[in-house]
N, C-alpha and C positions, 0 to 999 in steps of 0.2 A: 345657185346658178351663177356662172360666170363666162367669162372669156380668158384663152392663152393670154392677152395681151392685155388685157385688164387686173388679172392676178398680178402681175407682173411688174404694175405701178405700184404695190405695196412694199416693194423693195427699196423704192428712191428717197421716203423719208420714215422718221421709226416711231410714227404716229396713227391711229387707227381712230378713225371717227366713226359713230356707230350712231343709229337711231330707229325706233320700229313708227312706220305711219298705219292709219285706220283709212276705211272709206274709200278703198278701193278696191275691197273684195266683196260682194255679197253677202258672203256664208260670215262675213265682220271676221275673218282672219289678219293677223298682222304680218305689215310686207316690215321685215328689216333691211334695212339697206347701213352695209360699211364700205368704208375706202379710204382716200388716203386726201391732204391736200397739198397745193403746190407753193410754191415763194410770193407767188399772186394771190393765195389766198382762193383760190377753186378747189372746187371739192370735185374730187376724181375718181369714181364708182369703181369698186373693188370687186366685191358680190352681192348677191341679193338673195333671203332667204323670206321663206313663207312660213307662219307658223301659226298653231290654233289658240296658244297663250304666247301674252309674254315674258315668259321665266327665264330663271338664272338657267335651267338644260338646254333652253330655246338659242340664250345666245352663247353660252359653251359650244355647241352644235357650231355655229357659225363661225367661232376662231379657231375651233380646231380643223374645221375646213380650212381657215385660211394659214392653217399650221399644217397642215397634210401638204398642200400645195407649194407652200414657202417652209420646207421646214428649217434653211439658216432664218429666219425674219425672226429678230428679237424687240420689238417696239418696247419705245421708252416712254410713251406718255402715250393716253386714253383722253380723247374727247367726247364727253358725253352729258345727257342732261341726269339728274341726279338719283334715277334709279339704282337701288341696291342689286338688283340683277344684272344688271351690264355689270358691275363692277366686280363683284362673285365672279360670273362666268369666264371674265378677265384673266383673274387670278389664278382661276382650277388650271387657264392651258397655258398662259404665259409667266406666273407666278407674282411677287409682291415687290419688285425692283423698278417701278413704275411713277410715273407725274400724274394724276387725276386732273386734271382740268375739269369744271365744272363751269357750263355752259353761262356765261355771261348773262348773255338775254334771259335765261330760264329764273337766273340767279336773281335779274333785277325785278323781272316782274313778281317773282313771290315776295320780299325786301318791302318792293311797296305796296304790296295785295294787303299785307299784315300791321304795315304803319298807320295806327289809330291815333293819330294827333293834331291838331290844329292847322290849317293849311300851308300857314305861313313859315311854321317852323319843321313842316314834312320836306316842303319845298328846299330849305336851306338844310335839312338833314340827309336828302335824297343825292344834295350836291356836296354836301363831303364824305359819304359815301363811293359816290363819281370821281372822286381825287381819291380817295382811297385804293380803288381798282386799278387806279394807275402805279402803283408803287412798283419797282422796279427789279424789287428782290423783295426773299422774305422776310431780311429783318427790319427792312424798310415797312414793309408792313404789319407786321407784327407790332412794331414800336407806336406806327401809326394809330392801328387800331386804340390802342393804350390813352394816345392823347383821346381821340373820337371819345370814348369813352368816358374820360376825365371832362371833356368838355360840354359835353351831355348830360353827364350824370349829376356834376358838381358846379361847373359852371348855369348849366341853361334849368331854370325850374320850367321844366313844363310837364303837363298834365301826362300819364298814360307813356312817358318814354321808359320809365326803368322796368314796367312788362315788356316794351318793345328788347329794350336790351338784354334782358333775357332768354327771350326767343331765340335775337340776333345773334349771341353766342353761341346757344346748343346750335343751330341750325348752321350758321356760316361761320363759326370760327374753331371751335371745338370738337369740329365733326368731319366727316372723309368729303361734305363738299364744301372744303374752304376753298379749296385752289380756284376759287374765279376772278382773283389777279392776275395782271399784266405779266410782273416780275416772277412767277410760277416756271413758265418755259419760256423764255427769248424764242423768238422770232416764228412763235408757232400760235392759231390762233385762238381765242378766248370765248370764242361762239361757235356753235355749229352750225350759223345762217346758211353756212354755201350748203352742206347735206341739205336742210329744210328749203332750201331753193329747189334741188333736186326732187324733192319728194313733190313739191308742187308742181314739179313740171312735167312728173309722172300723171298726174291727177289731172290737169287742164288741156295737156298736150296730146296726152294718149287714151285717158278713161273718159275724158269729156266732162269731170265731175260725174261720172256717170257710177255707180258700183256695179263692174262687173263680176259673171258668178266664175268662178274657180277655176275649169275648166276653158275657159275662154282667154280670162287672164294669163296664164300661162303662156298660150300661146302670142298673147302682147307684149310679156315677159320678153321674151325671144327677140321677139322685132325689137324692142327697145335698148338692149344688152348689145345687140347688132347693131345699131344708130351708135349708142355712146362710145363702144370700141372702134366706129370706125372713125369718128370726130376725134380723134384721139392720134392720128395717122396727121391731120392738118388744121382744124377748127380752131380743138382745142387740146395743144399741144401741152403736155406736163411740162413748166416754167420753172426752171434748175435754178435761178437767179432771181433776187426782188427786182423790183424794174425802178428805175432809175429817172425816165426820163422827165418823169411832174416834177422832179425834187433840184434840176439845174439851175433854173432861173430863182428860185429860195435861194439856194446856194451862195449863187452870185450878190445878191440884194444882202445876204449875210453877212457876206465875209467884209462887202462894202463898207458895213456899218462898224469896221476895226474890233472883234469881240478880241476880249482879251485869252489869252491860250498859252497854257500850261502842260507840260509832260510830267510825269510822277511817275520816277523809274521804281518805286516801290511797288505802287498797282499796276503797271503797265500800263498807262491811261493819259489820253490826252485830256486835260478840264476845257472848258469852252465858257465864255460868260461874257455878256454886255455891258455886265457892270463892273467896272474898273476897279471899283475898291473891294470889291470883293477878295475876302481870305480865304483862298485856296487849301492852303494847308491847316485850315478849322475844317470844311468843307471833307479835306481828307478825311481827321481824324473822326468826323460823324458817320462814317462809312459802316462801320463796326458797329458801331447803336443800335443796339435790339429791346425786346422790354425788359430786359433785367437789367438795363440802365435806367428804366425808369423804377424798377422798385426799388434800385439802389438808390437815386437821386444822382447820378452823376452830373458833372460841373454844364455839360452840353444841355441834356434833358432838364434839367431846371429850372434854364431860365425859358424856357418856349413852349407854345402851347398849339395845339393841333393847327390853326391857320397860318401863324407861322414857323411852323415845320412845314407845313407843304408850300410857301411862298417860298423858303431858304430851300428845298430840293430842286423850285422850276428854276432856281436863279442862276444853278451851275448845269451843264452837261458833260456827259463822262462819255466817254468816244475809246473804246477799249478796237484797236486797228489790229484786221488780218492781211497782214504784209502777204498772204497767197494770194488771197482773193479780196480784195478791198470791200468786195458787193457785201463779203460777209460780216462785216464787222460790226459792232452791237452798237447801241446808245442808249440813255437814260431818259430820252422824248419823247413826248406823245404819240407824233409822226412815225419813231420807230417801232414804237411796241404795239402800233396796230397796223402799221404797214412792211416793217422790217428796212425801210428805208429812211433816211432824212438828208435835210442840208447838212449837220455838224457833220455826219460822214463824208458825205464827199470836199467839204472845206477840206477836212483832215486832209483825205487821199488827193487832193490838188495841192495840198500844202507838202505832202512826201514824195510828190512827183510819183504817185501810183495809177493816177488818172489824169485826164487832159481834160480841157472844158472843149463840147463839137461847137463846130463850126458858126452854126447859127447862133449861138451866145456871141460871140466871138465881139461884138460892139461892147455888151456888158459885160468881159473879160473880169477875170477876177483877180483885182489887183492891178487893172491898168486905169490909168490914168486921161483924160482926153487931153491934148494939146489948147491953148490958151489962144486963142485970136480966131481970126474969120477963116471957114475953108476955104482953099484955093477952087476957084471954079478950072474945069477942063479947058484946057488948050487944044490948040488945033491937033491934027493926025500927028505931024511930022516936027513938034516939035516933043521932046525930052523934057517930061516930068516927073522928078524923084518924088514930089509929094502930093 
């Protein structure tokens, strides 16, 4: 079941978020609900299907719906939690040229469902794990994983890690749900909380918690299909751009603090860094480092080990600028890769004159200076003051 104007949002990004909930049918049929999300990160209801199982036909069924409807939509990445059936069903109607994401939250909580070891060292395993998910590409990750590895296994004696590390491999490294890294897709997202917002807001909002039976639902089906298409009109507008405006005043307090900043007409890339001494062009050449630098021993991977790998990648930012659109342009930051936005961006894009700081920054300008001595207090109406 859908809307004209709701199919219609699966056109504006080449993403399909999918998930089936319980509990609000009677007869315990599953609702799936897919759609699309926006640069804000909203999940935006595409269609919604009812089904008596959840199988790989169930959800074929539903993308070849949303294939019949769209038949140009070619989606490039699938968000979903780590069922073999979504992924299957995926494949039969839009084939195997795709990004898997696998659902972050899904990811974390089984990671540490399964970690049997000591509290103290779960706690600090759980957190380079957390830096892990942050890597920004895959070889960044891949290499990562390597040290993690190295420093757990050979490093840290502790009880019950090298079953956990076997798990961790077949499960999240060696298997179709590894993608629940950052660096997997830029600027799309790593959880499918906004769908599970939605599904909750089905259940609280409209069923009451209540299981209603089949026949009934249906028809709440309808009225709710009718509510989210027409919040769509003004509410909650699909968001073509990440938003910008929490990231000004970082910006400014950034650019204040003098980072030092580099172009590399090789990568196309501005570097960014607050530490001066920093070597840029080591920095470059670690770009490339994947784990066959570590089985080879190269001169980079050998002298560093997991903590400081991931201290030497927060220490630079990479700022790869879209002279179209500046909103689009990528980073290597936290801030970016889970909001699509940051300061380094827009330093950059004030620094190419692609953007302007508004108004109300305008005291904390970026890059000006205040004047030395006391202000002039105001003068009468009629006399002429330049300052």
């Amino acid at each position: 079941m859908t809307t004209n104007r709701l199919i219609n949002l699966i056109n504006k990004r080449k993403i399909v978020v999918i998930d089936a909930t319980y509990k609000v049918i009677f007869q315990g049929y599953a609702l799936i609900v897919a759609g699309t999300v926006d640069f804000e990160r909203h999940f935006h209801t595409v269609c919604v299907g009812i089904c008596t199982r959840e199988t790989e036909d169930d959800y074929e069924f539903v993308f070849k719906s949303i294939k019949k409807k769209c038949p140009n939509f070619s989606p490039e990445i699938l968000l979903a939690d780590g069922a073999h059936s979504i992924t299957n069903g995926f494949e039969k109607v839009f084939g195997n040229n795709y990004k898997r994401i696998m659902c972050w939250a899904h990811a974390e909580r089984a990671m540490e469902k399964h970690l049997k070891i000591d509290k103290d060292s779960k706690k600090k395993l759980l957190q380079d794990i957390y830096s892990l998910q942050l890597c920004y590409s895959d070889l960044k990750f891949k290499l990562g994983y390597e040290l993690l590895k190295e420093k757990w296994l050979i490093n840290e004696a502790v009880k019950g890690i090298e079953e956990y590390f076997d798990y961790f491999e077949k499960e999240w490294i060696k298997s179709s749900n590894f993608g629940w890294f950052e660096g997997l897709a830029l600027s799309y997202p790593s959880t499918n909380n906004a769908l599970e917002a939605t599904n909750k807001s089905i259940k609280d909002v409209h069923n009451f918690r209540e299981r209603v039976p089949f026949s009934q639902f249906i028809e709440r089906l309808k009225i709710i299909l009718n509510r989210i298409s027409t919040d769509r009109l003004s509410l909650k507008k699909f968001k073509e751009e990440p938003d910008v405006s929490g990231f000004w005043q970082q910006a400014i307090d950034y650019s204040n603090e003098k980072p030092k900043i580099k172009f590399d007409q090789f990568e196309n890339a501005y570097l960014l860094s607050l530490d001066h001494e920093i070597d840029f062009e080591n920095y470059i050449d670690s770009l490339e480092c994947d784990e066959n630098c570590y089985l080879e021993d190269c001169e980079f991977v050998s002298c560093i080990n997991f903590d400081s790998y991931v201290e030497f990648n927060n220490s630079v930012r990479v700022v790869r600028l879209n002279e179209n659109n500046w909103k689009f342009s990528i980073c290597t930051c936290k801030d970016y890769l889970k909001k699509y936005m940051c300061k380094h961006i827009i330093v950059i894009a004030v620094k190419k004159k692609l953007a302007t700081v508004p108004e109300k920054y305008f005291d904390s300008v970026i890059g000006s200076k205040p004047k030395p001595g006391m202000k002039k207090k105001a003068q009468a109406w009629y006399i002429i003051q330049n300052n």
